[in-house]
N, C-alpha and C positions, 0 to 999 in steps of 0.2 A: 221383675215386677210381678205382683199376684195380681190374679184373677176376682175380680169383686161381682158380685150377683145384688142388683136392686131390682124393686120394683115401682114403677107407679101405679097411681090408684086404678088404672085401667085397662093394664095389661097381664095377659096371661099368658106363659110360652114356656117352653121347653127351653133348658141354658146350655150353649154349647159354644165352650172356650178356647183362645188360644193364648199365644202369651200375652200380657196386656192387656185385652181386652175380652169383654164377658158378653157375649150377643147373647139374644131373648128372641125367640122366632115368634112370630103372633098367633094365636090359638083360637081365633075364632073372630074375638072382642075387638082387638087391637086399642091405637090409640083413638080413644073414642070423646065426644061431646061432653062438655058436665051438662046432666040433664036428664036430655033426652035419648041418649045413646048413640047419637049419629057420628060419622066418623069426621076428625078433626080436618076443619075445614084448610082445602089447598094441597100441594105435594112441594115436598123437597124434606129439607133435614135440618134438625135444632138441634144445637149446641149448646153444653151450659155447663163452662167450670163453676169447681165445687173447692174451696179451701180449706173446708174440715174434712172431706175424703179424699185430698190432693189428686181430683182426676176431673176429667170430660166425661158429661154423660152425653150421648146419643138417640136421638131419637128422630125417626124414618118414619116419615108421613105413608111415602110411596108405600112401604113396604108391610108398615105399622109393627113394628118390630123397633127394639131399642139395643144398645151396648155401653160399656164403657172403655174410656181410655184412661188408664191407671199412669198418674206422671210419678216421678222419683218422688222416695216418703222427705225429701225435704223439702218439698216443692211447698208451695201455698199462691194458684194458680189467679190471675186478677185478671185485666181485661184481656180481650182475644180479637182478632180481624182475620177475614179472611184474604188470601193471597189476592193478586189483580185477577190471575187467570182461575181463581175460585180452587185449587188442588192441593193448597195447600191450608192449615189452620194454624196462627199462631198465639200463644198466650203469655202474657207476661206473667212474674212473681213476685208477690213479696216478702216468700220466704228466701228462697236460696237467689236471689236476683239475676236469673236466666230469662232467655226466652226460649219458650218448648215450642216442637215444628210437629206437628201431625200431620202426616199423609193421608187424605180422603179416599183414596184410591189405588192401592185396597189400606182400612183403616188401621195405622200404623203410628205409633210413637217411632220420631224419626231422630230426633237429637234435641239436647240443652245445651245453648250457647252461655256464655256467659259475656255479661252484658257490658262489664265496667271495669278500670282495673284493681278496684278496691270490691275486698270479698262482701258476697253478700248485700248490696245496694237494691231497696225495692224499685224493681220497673213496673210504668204501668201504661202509660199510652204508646201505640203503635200506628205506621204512616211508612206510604209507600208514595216517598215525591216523583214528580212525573218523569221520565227520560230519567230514572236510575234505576241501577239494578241492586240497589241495596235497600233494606229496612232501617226506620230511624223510630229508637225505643228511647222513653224517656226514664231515667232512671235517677237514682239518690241525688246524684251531682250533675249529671250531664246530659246528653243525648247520645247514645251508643247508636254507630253507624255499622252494620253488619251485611256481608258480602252475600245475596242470595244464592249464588252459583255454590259457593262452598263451603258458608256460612262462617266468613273469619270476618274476626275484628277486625274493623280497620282502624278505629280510633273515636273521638269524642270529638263533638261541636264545645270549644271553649267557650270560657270565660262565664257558662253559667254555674258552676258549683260556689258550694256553699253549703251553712246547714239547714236550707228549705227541700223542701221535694219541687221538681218539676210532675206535671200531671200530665193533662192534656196534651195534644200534638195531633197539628191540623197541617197539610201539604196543598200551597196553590195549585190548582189545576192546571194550570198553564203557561205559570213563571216556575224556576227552580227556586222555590223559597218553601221553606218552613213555618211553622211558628205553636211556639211553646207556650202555657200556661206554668207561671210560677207563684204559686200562691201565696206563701206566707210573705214574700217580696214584695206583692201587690204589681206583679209587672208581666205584661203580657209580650214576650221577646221574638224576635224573627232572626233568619239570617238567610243564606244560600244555602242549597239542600245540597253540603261537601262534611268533610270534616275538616279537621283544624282552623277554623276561621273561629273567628269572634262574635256572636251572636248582638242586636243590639236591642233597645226599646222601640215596639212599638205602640203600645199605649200604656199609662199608668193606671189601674183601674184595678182594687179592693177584691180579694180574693180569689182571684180566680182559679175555677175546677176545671173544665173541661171546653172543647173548642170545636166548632162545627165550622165549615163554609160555602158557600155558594158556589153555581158552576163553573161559571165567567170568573173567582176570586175576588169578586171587587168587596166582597161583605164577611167580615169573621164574628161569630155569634160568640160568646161567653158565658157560661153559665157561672155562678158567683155566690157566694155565702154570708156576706155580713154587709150590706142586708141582701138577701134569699133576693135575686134579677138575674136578669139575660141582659146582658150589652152589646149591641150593635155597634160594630167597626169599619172604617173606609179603612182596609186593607192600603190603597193608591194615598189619600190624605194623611195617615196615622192619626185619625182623630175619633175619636168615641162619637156616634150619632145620635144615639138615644140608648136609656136606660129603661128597663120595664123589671119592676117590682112584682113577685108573685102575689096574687090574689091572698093565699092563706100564709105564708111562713112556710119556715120548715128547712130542710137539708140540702140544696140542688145538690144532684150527682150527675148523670151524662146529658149531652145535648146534642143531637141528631136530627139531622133532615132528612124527611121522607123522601125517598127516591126519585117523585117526581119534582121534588125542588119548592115547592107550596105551601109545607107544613112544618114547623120546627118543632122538636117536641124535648120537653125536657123531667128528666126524672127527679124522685124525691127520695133519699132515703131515711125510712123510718115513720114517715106519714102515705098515711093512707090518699094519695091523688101520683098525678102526673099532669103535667102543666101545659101548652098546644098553643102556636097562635099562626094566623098566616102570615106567611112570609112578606116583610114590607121595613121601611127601615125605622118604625116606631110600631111595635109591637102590642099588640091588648092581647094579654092575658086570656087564656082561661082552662079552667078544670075538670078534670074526669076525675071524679071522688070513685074510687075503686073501693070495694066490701073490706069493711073493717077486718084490721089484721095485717092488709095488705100494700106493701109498698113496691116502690117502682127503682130498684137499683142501677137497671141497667135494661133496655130494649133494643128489640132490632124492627125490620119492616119486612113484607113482601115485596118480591120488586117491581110490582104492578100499585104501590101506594094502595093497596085497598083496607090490609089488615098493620097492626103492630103489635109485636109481640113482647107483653111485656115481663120483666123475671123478679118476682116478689123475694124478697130473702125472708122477713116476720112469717112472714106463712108461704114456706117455699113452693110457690108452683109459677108456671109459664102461665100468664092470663092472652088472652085472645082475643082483640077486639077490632070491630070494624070502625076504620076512620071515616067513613060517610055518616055513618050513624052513632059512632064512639059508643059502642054499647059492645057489651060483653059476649063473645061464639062458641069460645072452647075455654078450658084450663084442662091444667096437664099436673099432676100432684108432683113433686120431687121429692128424692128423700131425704135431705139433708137442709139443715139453715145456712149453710155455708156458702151457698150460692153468691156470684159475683158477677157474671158474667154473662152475654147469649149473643150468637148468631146465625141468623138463617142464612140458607143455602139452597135458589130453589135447584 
């Protein structure tokens, strides 16, 4: 793998590389406030694959200091989670349909699995169900279940292939269940968190993209596309609770809960907002119209619920906002539109 040198708009450093990866030591500035110059508020470390430069870029609150992680040139890198114990990073593709494992410590491209047994299948949601030791990636046809100890296939959750994409994949906290988002199907499927078993319906419901859930499991959120809603689910009933329509239209793409359980928040790609409401099982809407330009593909949170970070692709940068005030702290420039992905780590 080659060494790649970027910059963001706010950092100045000296590059000193090893294989894979390109560090930038901080020179004074570091990662700094848009603004006023102050330095980016909080510590820990942001993540954000890039599909048109197949890599992880890195960026170090603590240190203020950035790198990159270069994945193999067939990669084309999509969403990412971090391990339970935080040590490891994983990214799906949907180029070469692997899933890449980077080591945090010290920062290492570690291996690409491959996910399915037909070549090339784009993966994209990843889920760590509770009491196993494996990961469950969803990919072209199925749900790829992989051995975390030594990273082997073990095989695929039947009976959901076909020619839709599975997306989303959401793990009970507390039962050994799953449950997958399959869109062009219009069916939202569960099963046991094993492989070779047969997954089944659990709710019928119009597009679905992406799946969030509650602590206790008793609620699975959907975010959805035709028409642009979040759906509320009794997980225990199988039955849709309520539907909530966004305010303006537009693209849903991810849907995440803020740490403390309170705030659901769901992204838009290609318009300028992201969408917010408290948690409850009939939902109102509402929006943070973000600076034109700017859209919301994909966010993470701090894990104190105070900040969300959100990763624009139209105008590539990390935006920074406080969810007490939903007003804007920091942004972080990228250098690339191909962004896809973010996760903090504090």
């Amino acid at each position: 793998m080659r060494a790649r040198f970027f910059a963001s708009a706010v950092v100045l450093g000296i590059a000193a590389s090893i294989i894979g990866i390109m560090f930038i030591t901080g020179c004074g500035e570091g990662l700094t406030s848009s603004g006023n110059g102050s330095p980016v508020p909080g510590l820990g470390t942001i993540y954000v694959s890039d599909s048109d430069d197949d890599c992880i870029y890195v960026y170090n609150l603590n240190t203020n200091s950035t790198a990159t992680v270069e994945l193999p040139s067939s990669a084309s890198p999509n969403w990412m989670a971090l391990s339970p114990d935080k040590q490891k990073l994983y990214c799906s593709d949907t180029g070469s349909g692997k899933l890449h494992v980077i080591s945090l410590s010290p920062l290492t491209y570690e291996a690409g699995i491959t996910c399915n047994v037909l070549p090339a299948q784009p993966t994209y949601g990843i889920a760590f169900p509770r009491n196993s030791n494996c990961i469950f990636v969803t990919n072209g046809w199925d749900v790829s279940v992989i051995d975390l100890d030594d990273y082997t296939y073990h095989g695929f959750v039947y009976g959901t292939g076909g020619s839709t994409q599975l997306y989303g994949i959401a793990s009970h906290p507390i039962q050994n269940k799953i449950y997958t988002a399959k869109k062009t199907d219009n069916k939202i499927l569960t099963s046991t968190a094993t492989w070779s078993v047969s997954p089944s319906t659990l709710v019928d419901v119009d597009t679905p993209h992406d799946l969030a859930i509650n602590s206790d499991g008793s609620r699975l959120f959907a975010s959805c596309n035709s028409p642009t809603r979040v759906v509320v689910i009794s997980t225990e009933a199988a039955t849709i609770i309520s539907s909530s329509e966004t305010p303006f239209g537009g693209n849903y793409t991810r849907i995440k809960l803020a740490p403390d359980g309170q705030t659901l928040f769901v992204g838009c790609r290609s318009y300028s907002y992201i969408d917010y409401a408290a948690v409850s099982d009939t939902l109102a809407m509402h929006t943070i119209t973000l600076e034109s330009g700017h859209d919301s593909i994909d966010f993470d949170f701090y894990p104190d619920s105070s900040r969300i970070l959100i990763l624009s692709e139209d105008d590539p940068k990390v935006l920074i906002y406080s969810i007490s005030s939903m007003s804007k702290e920091a942004e972080i420039d990228l250098p690339s539109s191909g962004v896809t992905s973010i996760v903090y780590k504090p």
